[in-house]
KEKE-3310 file (N, C-alpha, C; in steps of 0.2 Angstrom, whole numbers, plus 5000, padded with zeros to 4 digits):
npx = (4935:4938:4942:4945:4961:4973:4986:4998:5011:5022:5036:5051:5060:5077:5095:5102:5091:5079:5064:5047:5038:5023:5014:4999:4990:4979:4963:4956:4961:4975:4992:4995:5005:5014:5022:5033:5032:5046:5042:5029:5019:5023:5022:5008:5001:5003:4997:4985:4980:4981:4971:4959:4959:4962:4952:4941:4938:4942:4955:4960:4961:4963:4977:4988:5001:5014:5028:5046:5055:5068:5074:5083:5084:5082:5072:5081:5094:5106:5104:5110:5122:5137:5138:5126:5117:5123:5118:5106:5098:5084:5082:5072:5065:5063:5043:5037:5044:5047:5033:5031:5039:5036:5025:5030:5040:5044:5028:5017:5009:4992:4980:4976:4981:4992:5008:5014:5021:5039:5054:5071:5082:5099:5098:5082:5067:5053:5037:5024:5008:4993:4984:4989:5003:5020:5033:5047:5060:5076:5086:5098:5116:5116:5105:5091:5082:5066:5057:5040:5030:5015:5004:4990:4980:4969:4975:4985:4988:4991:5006:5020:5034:5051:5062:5076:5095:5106:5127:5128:5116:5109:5099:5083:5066:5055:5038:5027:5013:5005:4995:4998:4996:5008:5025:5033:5042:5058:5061:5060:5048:5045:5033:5029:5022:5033:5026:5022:5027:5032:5050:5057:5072:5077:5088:5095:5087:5084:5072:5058:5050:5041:5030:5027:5019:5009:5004:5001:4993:4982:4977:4975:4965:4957:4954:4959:4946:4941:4934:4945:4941:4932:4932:4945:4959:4970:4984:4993:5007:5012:5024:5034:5041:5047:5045:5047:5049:5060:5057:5043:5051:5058:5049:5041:5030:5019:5013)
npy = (5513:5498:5500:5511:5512:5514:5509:5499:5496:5483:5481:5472:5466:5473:5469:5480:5488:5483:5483:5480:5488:5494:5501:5512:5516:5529:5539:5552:5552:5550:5545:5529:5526:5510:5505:5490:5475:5465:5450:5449:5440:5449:5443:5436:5451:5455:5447:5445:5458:5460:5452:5458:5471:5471:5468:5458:5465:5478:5477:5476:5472:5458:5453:5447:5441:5440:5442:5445:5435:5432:5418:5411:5417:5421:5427:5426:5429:5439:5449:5458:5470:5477:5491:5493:5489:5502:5510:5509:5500:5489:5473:5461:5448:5428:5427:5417:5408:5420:5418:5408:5408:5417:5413:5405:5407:5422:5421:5429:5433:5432:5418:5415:5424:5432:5431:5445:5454:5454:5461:5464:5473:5471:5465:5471:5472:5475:5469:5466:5462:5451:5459:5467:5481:5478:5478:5476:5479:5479:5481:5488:5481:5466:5462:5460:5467:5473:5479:5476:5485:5488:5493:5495:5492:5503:5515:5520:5534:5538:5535:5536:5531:5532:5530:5521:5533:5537:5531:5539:5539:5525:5520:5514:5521:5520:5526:5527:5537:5543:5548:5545:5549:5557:5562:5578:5580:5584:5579:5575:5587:5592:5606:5593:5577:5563:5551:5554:5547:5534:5531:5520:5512:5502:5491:5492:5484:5472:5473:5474:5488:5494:5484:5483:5494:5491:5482:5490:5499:5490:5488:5497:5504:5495:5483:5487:5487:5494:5499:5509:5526:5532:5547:5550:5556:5545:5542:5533:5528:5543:5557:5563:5578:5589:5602:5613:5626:5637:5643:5638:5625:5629:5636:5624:5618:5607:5596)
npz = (4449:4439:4425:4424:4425:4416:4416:4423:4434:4439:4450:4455:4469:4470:4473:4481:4484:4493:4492:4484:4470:4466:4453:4446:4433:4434:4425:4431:4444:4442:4447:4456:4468:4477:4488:4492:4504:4504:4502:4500:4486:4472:4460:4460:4461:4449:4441:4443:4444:4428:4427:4430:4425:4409:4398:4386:4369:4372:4375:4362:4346:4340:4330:4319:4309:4296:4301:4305:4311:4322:4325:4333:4343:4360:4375:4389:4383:4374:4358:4354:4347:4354:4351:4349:4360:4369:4360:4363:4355:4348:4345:4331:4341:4343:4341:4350:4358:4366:4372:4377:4389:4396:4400:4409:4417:4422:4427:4418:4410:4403:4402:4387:4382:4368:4362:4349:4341:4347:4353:4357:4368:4374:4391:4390:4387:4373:4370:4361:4363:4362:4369:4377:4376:4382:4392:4397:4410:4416:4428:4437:4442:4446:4438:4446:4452:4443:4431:4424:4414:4410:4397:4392:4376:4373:4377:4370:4360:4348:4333:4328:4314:4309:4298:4295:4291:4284:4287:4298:4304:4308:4314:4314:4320:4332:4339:4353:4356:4372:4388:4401:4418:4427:4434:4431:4417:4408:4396:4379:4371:4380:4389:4398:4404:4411:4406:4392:4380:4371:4365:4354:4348:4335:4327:4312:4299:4306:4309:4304:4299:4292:4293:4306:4309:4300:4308:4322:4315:4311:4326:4332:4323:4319:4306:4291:4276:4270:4253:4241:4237:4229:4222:4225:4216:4205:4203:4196:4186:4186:4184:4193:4196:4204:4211:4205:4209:4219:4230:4232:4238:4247:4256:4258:4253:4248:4235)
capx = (4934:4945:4941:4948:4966:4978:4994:5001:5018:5027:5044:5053:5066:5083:5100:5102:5084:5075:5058:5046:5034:5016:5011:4994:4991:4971:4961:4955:4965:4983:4995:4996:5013:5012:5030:5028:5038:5049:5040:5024:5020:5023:5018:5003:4997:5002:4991:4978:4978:4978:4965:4953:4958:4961:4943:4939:4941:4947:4962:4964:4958:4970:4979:4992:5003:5018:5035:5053:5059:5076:5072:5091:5085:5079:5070:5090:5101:5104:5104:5113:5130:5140:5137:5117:5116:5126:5113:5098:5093:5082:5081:5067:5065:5056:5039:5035:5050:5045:5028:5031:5045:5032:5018:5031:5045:5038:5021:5014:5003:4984:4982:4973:4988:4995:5014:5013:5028:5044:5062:5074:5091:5103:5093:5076:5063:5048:5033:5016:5005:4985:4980:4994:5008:5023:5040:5053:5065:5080:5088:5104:5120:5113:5098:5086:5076:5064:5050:5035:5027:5009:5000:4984:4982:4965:4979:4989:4982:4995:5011:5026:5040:5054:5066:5085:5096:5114:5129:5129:5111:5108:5093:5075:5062:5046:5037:5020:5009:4999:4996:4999:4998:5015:5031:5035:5047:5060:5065:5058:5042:5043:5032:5025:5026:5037:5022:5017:5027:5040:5053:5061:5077:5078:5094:5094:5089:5084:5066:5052:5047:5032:5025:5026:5017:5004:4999:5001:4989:4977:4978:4973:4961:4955:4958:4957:4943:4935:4938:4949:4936:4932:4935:4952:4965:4973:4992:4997:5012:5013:5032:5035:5047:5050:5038:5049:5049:5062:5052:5037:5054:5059:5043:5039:5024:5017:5009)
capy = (5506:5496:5501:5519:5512:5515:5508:5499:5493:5478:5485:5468:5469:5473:5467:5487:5492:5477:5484:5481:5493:5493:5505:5512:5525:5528:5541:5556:5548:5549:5541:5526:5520:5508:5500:5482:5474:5458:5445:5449:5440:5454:5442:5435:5454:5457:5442:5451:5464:5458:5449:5462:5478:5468:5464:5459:5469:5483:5475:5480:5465:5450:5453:5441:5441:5437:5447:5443:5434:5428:5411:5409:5420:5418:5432:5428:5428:5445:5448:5464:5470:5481:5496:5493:5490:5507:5515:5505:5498:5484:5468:5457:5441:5425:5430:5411:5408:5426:5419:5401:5409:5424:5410:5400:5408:5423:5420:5435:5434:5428:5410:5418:5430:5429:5439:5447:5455:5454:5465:5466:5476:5469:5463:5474:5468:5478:5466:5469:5458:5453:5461:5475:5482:5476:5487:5473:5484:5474:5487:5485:5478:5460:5463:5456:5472:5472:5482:5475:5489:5487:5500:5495:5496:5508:5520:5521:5537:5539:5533:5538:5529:5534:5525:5522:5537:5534:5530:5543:5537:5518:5517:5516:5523:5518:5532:5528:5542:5541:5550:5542:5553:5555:5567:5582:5578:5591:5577:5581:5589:5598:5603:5587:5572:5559:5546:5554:5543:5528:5530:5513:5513:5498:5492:5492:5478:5468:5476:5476:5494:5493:5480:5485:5501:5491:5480:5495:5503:5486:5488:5504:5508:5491:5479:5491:5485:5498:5499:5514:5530:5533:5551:5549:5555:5539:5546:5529:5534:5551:5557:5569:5581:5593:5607:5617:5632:5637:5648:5632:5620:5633:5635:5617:5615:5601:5595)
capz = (4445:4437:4419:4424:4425:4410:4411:4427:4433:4445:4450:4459:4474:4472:4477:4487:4486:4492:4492:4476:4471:4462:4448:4444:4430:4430:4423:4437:4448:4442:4449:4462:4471:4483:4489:4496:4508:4499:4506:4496:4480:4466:4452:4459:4461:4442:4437:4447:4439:4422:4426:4432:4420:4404:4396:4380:4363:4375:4376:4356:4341:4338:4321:4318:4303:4294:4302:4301:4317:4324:4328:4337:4348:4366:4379:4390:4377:4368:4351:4351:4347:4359:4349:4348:4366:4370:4359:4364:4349:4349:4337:4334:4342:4340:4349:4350:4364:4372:4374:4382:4396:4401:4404:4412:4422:4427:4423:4418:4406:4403:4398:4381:4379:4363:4358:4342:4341:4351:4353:4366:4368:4380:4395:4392:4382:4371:4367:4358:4363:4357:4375:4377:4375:4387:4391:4402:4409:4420:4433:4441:4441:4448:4437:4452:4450:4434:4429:4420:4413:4404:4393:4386:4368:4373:4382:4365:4357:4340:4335:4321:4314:4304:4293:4297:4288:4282:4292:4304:4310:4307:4316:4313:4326:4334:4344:4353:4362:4379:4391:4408:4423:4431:4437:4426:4412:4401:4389:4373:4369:4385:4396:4397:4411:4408:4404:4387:4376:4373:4360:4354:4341:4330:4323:4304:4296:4312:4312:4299:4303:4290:4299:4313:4307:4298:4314:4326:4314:4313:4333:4336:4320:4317:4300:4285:4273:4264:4247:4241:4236:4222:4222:4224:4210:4204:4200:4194:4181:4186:4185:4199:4191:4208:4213:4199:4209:4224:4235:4235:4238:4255:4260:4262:4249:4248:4228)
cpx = (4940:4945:4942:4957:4968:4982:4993:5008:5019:5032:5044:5060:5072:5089:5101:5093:5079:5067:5055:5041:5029:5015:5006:4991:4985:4969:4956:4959:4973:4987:4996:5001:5013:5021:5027:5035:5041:5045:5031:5025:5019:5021:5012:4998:4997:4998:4983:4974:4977:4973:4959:4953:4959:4957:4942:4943:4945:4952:4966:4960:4966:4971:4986:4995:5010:5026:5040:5054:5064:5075:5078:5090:5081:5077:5079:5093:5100:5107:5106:5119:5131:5136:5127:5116:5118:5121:5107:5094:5090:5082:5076:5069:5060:5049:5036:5039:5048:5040:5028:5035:5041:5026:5022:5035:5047:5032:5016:5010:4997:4985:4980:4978:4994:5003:5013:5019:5031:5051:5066:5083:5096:5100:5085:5075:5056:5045:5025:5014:4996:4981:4984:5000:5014:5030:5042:5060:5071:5088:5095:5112:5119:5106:5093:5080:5075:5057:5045:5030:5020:5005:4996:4983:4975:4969:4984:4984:4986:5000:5015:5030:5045:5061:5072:5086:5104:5119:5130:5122:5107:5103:5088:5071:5054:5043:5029:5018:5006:5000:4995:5000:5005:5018:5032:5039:5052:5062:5060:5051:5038:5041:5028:5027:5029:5035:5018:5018:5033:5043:5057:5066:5077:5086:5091:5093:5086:5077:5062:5048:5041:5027:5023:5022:5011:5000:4998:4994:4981:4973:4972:4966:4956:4956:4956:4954:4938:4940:4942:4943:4937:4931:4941:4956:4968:4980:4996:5002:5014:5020:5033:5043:5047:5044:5042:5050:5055:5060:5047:5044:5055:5055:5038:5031:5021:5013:5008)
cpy = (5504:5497:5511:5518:5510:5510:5505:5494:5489:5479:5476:5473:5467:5471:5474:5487:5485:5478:5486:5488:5491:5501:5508:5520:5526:5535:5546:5556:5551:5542:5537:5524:5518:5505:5495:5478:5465:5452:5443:5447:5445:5451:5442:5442:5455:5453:5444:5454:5464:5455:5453:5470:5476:5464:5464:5461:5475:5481:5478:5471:5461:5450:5449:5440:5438:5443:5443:5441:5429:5421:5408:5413:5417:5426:5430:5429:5434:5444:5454:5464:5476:5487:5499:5493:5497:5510:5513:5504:5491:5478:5463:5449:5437:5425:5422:5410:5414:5423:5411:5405:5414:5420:5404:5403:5417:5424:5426:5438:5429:5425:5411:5421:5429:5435:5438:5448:5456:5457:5466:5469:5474:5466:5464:5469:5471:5473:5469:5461:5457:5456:5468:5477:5483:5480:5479:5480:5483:5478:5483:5481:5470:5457:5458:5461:5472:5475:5480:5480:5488:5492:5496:5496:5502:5516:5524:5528:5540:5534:5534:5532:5534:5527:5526:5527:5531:5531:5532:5541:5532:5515:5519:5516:5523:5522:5531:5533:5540:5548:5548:5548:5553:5561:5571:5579:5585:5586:5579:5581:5592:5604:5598:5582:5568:5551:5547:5549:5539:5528:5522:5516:5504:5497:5490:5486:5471:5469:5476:5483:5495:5487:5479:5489:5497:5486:5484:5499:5498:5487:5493:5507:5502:5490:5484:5485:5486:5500:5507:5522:5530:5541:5554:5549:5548:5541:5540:5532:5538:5550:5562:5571:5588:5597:5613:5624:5632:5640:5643:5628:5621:5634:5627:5615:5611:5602:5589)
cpz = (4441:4429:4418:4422:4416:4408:4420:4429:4440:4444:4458:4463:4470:4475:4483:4490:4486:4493:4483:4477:4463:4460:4446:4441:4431:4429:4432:4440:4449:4443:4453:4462:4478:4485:4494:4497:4503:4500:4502:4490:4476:4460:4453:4459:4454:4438:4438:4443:4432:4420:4426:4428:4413:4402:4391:4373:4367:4374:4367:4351:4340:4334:4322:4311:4302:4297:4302:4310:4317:4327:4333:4346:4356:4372:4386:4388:4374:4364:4350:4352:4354:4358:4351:4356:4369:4367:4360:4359:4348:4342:4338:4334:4341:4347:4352:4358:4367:4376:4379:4390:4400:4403:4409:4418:4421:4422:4426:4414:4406:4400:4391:4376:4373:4359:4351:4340:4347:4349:4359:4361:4376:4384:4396:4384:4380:4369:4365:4360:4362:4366:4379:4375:4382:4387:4400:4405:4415:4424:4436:4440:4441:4443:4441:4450:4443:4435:4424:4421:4408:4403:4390:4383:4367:4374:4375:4361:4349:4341:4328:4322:4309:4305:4296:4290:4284:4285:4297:4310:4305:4309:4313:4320:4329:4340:4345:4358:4367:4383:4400:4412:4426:4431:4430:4422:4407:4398:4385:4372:4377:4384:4393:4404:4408:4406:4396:4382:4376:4365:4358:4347:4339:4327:4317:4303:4301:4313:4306:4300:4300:4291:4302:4312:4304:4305:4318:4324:4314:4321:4335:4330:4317:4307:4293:4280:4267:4260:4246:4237:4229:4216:4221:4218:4211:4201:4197:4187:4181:4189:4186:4195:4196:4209:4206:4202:4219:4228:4236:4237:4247:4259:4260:4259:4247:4239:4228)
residu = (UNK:UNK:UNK:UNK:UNK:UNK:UNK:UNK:UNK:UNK:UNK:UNK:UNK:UNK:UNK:UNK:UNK:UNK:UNK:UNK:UNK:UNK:UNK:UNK:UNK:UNK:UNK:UNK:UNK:UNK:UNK:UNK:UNK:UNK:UNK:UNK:UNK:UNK:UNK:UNK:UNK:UNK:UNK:UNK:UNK:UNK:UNK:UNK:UNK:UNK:UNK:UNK:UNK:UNK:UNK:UNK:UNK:UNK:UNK:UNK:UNK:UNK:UNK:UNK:UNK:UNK:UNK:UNK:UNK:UNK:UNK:UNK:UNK:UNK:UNK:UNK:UNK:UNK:UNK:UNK:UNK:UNK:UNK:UNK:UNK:UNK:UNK:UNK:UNK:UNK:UNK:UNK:UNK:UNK:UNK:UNK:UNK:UNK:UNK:UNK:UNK:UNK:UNK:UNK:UNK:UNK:UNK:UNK:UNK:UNK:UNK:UNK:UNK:UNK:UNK:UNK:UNK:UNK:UNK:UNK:UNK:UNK:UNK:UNK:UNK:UNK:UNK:UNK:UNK:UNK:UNK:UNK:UNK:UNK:UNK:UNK:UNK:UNK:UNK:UNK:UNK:UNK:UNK:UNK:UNK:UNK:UNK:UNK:UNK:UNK:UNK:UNK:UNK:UNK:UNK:UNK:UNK:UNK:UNK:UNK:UNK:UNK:UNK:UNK:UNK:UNK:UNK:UNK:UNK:UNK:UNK:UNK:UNK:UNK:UNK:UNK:UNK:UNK:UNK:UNK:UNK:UNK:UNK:UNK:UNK:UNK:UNK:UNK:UNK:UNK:UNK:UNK:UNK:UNK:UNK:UNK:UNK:UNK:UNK:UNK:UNK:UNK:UNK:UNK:UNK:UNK:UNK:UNK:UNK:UNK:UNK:UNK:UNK:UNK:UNK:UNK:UNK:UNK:UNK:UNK:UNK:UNK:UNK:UNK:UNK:UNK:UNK:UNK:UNK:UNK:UNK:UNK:UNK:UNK:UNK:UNK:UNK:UNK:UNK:UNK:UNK:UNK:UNK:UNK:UNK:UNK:UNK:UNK:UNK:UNK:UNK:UNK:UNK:UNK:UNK)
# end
């Protein structure tokens, strides 16, 4: 059925490798790859298929907020420096201009489909949107080949960030988990297959990361509304003066 699938992808032809190829992560199942000869429309199956496996609240709740965007920018036009491209780090764009050019030219999203947020590095392009999460990904010398990747925000099952450091590491980091079926993997957190999770880098400055972190968490845990316990130590004022002791500092003791 179609509410077993996860995550699925449209891979367009190529200038060398003129054969597309269709994606389908689902549950039991695994993995489906089909290769499809040029000549078949690839988008109208993408539309297809968002049609028939993105339903409802499944898709995740519609939260919509206040984030920092580049209104200069455009899903063409990159917004990164050399350096940032080289290390793949993304900057956010205006999701407004994402969201007109993906219902117009290629028209890949549901007429309802609303971008929340948007970030591109170089030619690729990471979007959140109120029905999934989208991964552009623009292959090739020629870039002809392009992969639209969609992970339903059901399929999401955590996600971290961390902060940019000093000058040696200028990025900030956005790590979501899943478990898509797929090929072995040794990058990190091996053994694992190479669909558990997608790291993204941030340029500094360029990315609201607790924003990002508070929608992600609206998304995936719905709108926090319960009031705060009333159990709860209240530490307002309290003036953290160390753990005071080097043996709790080495062993990693939490107070």
């Amino acid at each position: 059925p179609y509410e077993s699938i996860l995550a699925f992808s449209i891979e367009t032809a190529g200038s060398v490798d003129t054969d597309q190829e269709l994606k389908m992560y689902a549950r039991s199942i695994g993995k489906i790859s089909l290769d499809l000869v040029n000549s078949v429309d690839a988008m109208a199956i993408h539309r297809f298929l968002s049609a028939v496996i993105i339903q409802g609240k499944g898709a995740g709740e519609v939260t919509a907020g206040a984030f920092v965007h580049d209104d200069s920018a455009n899903l063409n036009g990159s917004t990164s420096g050399f350096l940032d491209v080289m290390g793949s780090n993304y900057a956010q764009i205006d999701k407004q201009q994402v969201e007109d050019q993906l219902k117009s030219n290629p028209n890949v999203l549901l007429e309802d489909e609303k971008v929340e947020l948007a970030f591109k590095c170089g030619r690729d392009s990471f979007i959140m949107t109120s029905h999934r999460v989208f991964k552009i990904d623009v292959q090739g010398v020629s870039g002809k080949k392009i992969e639209y990747l969609t992970i339903l925000w059901p399929a999401i099952k955590g996600f971290s960030i961390e902060t940019a450091g000093n000058i040696m590491d200028r990025d900030s980091e956005l790590t979501l988990f899943f478990n898509l079926p797929d090929k072995p993997s040794s990058a990190e957190g091996f053994p694992r297959n190479s669909r558990t999770r997608m790291k993204l880098d941030f340029r500094d400055g360029q990315a609201d990361l607790f924003a990002v972190q508070h929608y992600i968490s609206d998304k995936l845990l719905g709108s926090d509304t319960v009031a705060t316990s009333q159990f709860a130590p209240n530490m307002s004022g309290h003036q953290d003066s160390g753990s005071g002791s080097m043996l709790a500092w080495m062993g990693d003791d939490n107070r």
